[in-house]
N, C-alpha and C positions, 0 to 999 in steps of 0.2 A: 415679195410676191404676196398679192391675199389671195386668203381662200373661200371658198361659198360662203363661210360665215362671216366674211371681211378681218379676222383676224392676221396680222401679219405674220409671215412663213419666210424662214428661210430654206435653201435647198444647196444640199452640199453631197458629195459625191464619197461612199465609204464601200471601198472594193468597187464592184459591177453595179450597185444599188445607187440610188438616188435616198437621200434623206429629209425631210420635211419635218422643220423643226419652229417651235415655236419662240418669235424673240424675246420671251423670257428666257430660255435655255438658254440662246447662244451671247447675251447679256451676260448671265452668271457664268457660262465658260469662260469669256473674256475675260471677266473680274476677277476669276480664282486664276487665269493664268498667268495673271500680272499681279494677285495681290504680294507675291513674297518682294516687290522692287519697293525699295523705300522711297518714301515723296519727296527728298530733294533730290533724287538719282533723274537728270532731266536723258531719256535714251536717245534723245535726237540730236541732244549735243553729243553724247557718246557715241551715235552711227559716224557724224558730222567728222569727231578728232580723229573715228577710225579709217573715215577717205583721207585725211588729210595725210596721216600717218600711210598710208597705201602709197598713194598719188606721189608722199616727195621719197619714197623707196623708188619707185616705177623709174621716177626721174633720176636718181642716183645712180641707177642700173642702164639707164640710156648714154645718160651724161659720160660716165665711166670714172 
């Protein structure tokens, strides 16, 4: 979203309020909330083994 000064805005919702932040903030939240994952920790292979690991329980549980 920009705003009158063309700066970009983000807008996120905290309680009943509307928030208007600037994307330097939500840049450095991002940063700080992933900085403690180490850089060869890849999380999308780790979302990825934890469907897999789901999917062949689900199926073990149908199968019988």
């Amino acid at each position: 979203m920009a705003s009158p000064d063309n700066k970009v805005r983000s807008v996120r919702k905290v309680g009943e309020s509307l928030l208007l932040e600037r994307r330097e903030t939500v840049e450095k939240r991002l940063w700080d909330m992933f900085s403690g994952i180490p850089e060869d920790v890849r999380l999308a292979d780790e979302l990825i083994a934890e469907r897999r690991e789901a999917a062949r329980r689900e199926m073990s549980e149908i199968n019988g």
